[in-house]
C-alpha positions in Angstrom: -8.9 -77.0 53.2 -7.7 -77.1 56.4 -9.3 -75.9 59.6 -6.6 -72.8 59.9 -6.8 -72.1 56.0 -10.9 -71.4 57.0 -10.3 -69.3 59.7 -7.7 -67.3 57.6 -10.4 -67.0 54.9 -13.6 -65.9 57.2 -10.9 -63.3 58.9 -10.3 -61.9 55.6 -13.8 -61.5 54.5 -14.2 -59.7 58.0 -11.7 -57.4 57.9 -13.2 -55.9 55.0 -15.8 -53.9 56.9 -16.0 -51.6 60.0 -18.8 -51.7 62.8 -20.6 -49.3 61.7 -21.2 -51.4 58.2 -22.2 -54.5 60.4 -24.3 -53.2 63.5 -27.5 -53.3 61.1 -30.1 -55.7 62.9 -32.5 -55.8 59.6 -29.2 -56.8 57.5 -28.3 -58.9 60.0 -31.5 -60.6 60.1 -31.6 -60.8 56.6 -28.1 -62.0 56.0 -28.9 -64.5 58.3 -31.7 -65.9 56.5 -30.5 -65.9 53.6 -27.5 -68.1 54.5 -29.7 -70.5 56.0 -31.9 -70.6 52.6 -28.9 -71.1 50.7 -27.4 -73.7 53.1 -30.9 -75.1 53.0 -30.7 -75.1 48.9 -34.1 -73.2 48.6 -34.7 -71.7 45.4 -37.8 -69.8 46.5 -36.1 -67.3 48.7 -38.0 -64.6 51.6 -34.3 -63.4 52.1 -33.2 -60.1 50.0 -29.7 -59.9 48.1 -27.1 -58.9 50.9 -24.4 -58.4 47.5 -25.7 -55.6 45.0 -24.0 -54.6 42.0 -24.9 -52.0 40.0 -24.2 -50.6 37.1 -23.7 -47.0 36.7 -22.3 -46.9 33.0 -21.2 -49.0 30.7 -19.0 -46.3 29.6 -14.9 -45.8 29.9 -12.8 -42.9 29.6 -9.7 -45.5 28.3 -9.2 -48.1 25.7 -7.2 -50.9 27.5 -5.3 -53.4 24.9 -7.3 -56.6 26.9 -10.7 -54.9 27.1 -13.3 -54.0 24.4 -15.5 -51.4 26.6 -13.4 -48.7 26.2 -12.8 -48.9 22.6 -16.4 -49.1 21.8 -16.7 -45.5 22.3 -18.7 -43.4 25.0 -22.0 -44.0 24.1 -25.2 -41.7 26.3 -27.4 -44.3 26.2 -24.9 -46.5 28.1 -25.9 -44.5 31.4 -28.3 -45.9 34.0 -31.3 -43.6 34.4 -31.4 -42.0 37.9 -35.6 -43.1 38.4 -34.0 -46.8 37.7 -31.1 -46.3 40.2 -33.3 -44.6 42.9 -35.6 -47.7 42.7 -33.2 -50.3 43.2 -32.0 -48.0 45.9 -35.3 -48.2 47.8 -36.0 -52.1 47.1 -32.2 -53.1 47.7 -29.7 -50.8 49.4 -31.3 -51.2 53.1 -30.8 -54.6 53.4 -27.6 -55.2 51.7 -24.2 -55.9 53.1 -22.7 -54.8 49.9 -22.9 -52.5 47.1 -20.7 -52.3 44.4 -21.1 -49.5 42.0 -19.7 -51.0 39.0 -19.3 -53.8 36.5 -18.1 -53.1 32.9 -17.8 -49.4 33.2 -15.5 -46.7 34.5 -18.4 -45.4 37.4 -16.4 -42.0 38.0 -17.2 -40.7 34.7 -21.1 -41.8 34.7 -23.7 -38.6 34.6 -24.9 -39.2 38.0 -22.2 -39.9 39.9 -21.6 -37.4 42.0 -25.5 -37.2 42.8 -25.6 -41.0 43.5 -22.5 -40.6 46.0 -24.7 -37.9 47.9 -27.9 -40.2 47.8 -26.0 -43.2 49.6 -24.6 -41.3 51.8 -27.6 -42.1 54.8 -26.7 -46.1 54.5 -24.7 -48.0 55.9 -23.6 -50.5 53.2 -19.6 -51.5 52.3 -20.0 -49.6 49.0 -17.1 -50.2 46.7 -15.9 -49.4 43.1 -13.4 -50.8 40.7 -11.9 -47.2 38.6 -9.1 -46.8 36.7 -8.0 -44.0 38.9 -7.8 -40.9 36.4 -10.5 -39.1 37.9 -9.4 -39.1 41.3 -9.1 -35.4 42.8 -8.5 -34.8 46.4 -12.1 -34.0 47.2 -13.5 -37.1 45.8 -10.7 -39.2 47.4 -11.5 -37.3 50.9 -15.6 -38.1 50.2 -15.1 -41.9 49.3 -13.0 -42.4 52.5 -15.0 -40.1 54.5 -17.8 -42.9 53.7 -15.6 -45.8 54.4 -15.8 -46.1 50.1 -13.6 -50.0 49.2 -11.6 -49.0 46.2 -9.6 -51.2 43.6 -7.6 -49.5 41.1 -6.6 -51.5 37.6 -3.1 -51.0 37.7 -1.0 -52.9 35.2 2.7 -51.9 35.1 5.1 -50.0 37.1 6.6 -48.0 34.6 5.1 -45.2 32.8 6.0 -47.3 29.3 4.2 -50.3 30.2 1.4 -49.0 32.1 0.3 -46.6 29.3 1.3 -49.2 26.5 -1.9 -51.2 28.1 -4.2 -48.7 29.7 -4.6 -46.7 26.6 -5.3 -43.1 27.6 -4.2 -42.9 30.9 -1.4 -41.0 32.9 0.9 -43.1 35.0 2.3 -40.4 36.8 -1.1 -38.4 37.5 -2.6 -42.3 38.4 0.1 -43.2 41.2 -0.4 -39.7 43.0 -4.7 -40.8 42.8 -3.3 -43.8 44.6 -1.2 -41.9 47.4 -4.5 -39.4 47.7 -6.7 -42.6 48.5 -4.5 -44.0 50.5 -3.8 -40.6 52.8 -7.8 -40.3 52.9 -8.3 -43.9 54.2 -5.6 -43.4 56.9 -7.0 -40.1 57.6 -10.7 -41.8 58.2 -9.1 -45.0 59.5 -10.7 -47.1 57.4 -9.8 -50.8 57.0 -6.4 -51.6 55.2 -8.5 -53.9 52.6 -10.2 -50.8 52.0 -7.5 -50.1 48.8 -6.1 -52.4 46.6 -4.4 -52.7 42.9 -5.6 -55.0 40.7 -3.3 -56.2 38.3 -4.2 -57.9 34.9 -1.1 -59.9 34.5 0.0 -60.8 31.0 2.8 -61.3 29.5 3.7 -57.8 28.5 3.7 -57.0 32.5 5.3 -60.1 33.8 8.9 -59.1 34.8 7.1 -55.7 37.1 4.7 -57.7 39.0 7.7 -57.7 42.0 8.3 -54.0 41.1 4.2 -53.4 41.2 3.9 -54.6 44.5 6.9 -52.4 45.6 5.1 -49.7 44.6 1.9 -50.3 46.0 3.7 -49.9 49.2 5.4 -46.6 48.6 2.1 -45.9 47.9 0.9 -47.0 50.7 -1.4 -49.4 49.6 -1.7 -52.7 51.5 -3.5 -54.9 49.2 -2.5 -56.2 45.8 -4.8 -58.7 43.9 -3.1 -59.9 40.9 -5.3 -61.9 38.3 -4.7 -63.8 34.5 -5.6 -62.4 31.3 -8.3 -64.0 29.9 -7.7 -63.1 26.3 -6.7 -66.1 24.5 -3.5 -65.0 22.6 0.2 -65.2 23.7 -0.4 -62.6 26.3 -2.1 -65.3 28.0 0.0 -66.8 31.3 -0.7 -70.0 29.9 1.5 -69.8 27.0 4.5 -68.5 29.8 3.9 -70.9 32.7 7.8 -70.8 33.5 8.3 -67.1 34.1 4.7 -66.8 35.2 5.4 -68.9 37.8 8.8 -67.8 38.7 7.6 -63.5 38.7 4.1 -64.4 40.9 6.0 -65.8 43.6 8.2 -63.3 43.7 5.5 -60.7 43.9 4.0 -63.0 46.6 7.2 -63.2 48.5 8.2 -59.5 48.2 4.7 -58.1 49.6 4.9 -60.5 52.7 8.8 -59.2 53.1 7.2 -55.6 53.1 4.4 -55.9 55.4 1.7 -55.6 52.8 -1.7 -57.7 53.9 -2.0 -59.4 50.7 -0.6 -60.4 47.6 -3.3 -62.6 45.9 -1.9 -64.4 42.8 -3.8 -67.0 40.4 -3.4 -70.5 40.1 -1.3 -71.2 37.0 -1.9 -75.4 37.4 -5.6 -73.9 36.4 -5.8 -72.2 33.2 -7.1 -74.0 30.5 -4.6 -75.3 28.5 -1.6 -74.0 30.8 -0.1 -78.3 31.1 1.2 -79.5 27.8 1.2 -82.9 29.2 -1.9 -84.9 29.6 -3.0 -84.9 33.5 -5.8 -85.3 35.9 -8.2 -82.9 36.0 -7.3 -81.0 39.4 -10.2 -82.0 42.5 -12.0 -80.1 44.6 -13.7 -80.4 47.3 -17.5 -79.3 47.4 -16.3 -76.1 49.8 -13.9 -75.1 46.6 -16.5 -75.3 44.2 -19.7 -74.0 45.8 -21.6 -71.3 44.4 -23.7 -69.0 46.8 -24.1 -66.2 43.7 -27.3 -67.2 43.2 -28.7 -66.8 46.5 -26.8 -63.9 47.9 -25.8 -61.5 44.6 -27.8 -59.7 42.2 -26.1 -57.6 39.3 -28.3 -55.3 37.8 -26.8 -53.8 34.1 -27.2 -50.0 33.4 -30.4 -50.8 31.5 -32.3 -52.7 33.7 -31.3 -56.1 32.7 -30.7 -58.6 35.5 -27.9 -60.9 36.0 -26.4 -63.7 38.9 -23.1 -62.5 39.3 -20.1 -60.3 37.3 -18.1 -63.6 36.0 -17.7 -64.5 32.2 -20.2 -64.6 30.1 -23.2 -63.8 32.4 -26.8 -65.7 32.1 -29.8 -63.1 31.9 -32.3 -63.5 34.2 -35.1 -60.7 34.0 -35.4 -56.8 33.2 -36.6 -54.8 35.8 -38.0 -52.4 32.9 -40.5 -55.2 32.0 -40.7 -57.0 35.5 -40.4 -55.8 39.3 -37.3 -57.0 41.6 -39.7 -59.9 43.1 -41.2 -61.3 40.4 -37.5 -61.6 39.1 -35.7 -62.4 42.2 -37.7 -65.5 42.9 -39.2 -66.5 39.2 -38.6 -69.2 37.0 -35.3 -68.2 35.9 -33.3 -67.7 39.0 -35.5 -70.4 40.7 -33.9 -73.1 38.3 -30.7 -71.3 38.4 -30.3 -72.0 42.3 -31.4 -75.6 41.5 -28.7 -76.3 38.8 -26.1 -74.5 39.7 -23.9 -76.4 42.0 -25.9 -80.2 40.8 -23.9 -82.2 38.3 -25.5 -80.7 35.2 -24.5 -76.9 36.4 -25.6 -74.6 33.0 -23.2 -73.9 30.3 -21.9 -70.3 31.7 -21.0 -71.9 34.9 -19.2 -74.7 33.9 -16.4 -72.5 32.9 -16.1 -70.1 36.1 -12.4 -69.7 37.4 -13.6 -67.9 41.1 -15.1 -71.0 41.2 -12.4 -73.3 39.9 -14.8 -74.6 37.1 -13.0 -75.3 33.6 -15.3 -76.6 31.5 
C-alpha cells in the first residue's frame, strides 16, 4: 500500500464523524491507549472497547432468500432485556467511539427501541445501524439524523421484481422513499455524506442492476454504496460468474465516480474461495492487509448476554455477561489468548477464514 492509498484510507475513516463525536477528552484518552496497547500487542488491556456493538434483537421483520434470520420466525425471547442494555450502557457507551446497534437483527422492530434511542441521546458516540428500511417514517428518519444516527440500508435490486424476489416481505417502492426521507434528514442536520449508504448483497440474481443500483442511490440522494459477495455457497455465488461479476462491478464503480457519489466499494473477485479455476499462487499481503485490531478495540455483545470479538463469520465466544462482569471478560483467559493468537502464524480456526481481513483459509 502506498503512502497516498493510506492517507485516502485514514481520510475516509475520518470523514465518518463530526466534531462533536470526537471532541471527547476521556475517549480520546482512551482511544489513545488502546492503540498504543494494541500496537504494543498487550493482551492484558487498562483501555476500554472504543467499537461497541450491540445487539438489540435477533429478530427480522423479512425473510431474505441468502439469510436464515428472518425465516426462523420472530421469536420474544430473541429481544435484549433493557436492565442488560442499560448496563452495558453505563460500563461502555462513555468511552466508546462507536456504537452500533445491531448484528443479526432488524433493530427498528426490537421492543425497546424507541426507548433505547431516547436513552443515548445524552452521548456523544457515532451510533449506527444496519435496517432494511421498512420501518422508516419521517419522524424516526428526522430523530436518527437529528443525532447524527450512520445508517446502511440492505438494498439489493433496483427494480421492484428483483428487489422483492430477494428481500422477501419488503416494499420496494415504500423502501426507496425511507431512503429519500434519510437522506433529506441528514442534509437537513448536515451530517456527514458517509452518514447513508446501501449495501448491496451482490449475487448473481442482481448482477446486471448493480450500475442501475448505484444510479439510484443518487436520485436518492445517497452518496455511499458498499457492494459486497454472497457468501452462500450455490450458483448465486460471484465465484461461479467471475466474467460478468467482474465486467457489472466496474461498471457500478465507474458510474458512481461519473455521478459524484463518494464511494462505490466493490469486493475483490481474485479473492473468493474457489473464484480461479486454474491453479495459482495464493494472493500476498502485507502485515498492514492482514492485521487484526478486533480484538483490542471491538466488543460485540449478542441480545442474550453472550460475548463475542467482532461481527465476521462464524464468531468465537468469549464470555456471558449474565454469568461474568464486562472486566472479568474483557481481559480473561479467553480474549487474553485471543489477542495473542490472532495475527501469530497459528491464528484460530474462525479467523483463518476472515474476508475484511483477506484471510481464506
Amino acid at each position: 500500500m502506498s503512502w497516498v492509498d493510506g492517507w485516502q484510507r485514514q481520510k475516509r475513516r475520518w470523514e465518518k464523524f463530526t466534531w462533536y463525536q470526537i471532541a471527547r477528552p476521556r475517549m480520546l484518552a482512551n482511544l489513545a491507549r488502546n492503540l498504543r496497547e494494541c500496537s504494543r500487542g498487550e493482551t492484558v488491556l487498562r483501555s476500554r472497547p472504543w467499537n461497541v456493538i450491540v445487539e438489540l434483537t435477533a429478530n427480522c421483520n423479512l425473510k431474505c432468500a441468502m439469510c436464515t434470520v428472518g425465516q426462523a420466525g420472530y421469536d420474544p425471547a430473541k429481544e435484549m432485556n433493557w436492565n442488560l442494555f442499560t448496563r452495558i450502557e453505563r460500563e461502555l457507551f462513555p468511552l466508546a467511539l462507536m456504537v452500533d446497534l445491531r448484528s443479526q437483527g432488524e433493530s427498528t422492530i426490537a421492543r425497546h427501541w424507541q426507548d433505547a434511542l431516547e436513552f443515548i441521546r445524552p452521548y456523544r458516540a457515532r451510533f449506527s445501524i444496519t435496517t432494511n428500511g421498512m420501518k422508516i417514517t419521517p419522524d424516526l428518519a428526522d430523530r436518527l439524523a437529528s443525532q447524527h444516527f450512520a445508517i446502511t440500508v440492505s438494498f439489493d435490486g433496483a427494480t421492484k421484481s428483483t428487489f422483492e424476489a430477494i428481500r422477501g416481505g419488503s416494499d420496494f417502492e415504500r423502501i426507496c422513499n425511507n431512503v429519500r426521507l434519510l437522506a433529506q434528514a441528514r442534509r437537513k442536520y448536515r451530517g456527514p455524506e458517509r452518514n447513508l449508504a446501501l449495501r448491496v448483497t451482490a449475487q448473481r440474481d442482481n448482477l446486471e442492476q448493480l450500475p442501475a443500483i448505484v444510479e439510484l442511490a443518487h436520485q436518492m440522494g445517497v452518496r455511499v454504496v458498499h457492494i459486497q459477495p454472497i457468501c452462500i455457497d450455490d450458483d448465486r455465488n460471484l465465484k461461479h460468474h467471475i466474467v460478468l461479476a467482474r465486467q457489472q462491478l466496474l461498471q457500478a464503480q465507474k458510474r458512481g465516480h461519473e455521478l459524484g457519489l463518494v464511494e462505490v466499494e466493490i469486493p475483490r473477485l481474485d479473492l473468493l474461495p474457489g473464484a480461479d479455476p486454474e491453479p495459482s499462487p495464493p494472493p500476498q499481503f502485507s502485515k498492514r492487509d492482514t492485521f487484526c485490531n478486533d480484538p483490542w478495540k471491538t466488543i460485540n455483545i449478542a441480545y442474550d448476554g453472550r460475548v463475542y470479538a467482532c461481527c465476521y463469520g462464524n464468531m468465537p465466544l468469549l464470555g456471558d455477561l449474565n454469568s461474568a462482569s464486562f472486566e472479568e471478560i474483557w481481559n480473561g483467559d479467553r480474549y487474553r489468548r485471543l489477542r495473542a493468537d490472532v495475527n501469530s502464524n497459528h491464528p484460530w480456526p474462525e479467523c483463518r477464514i476472515c474476508y475484511p481481513k483477506n484471510r481464506y483459509g
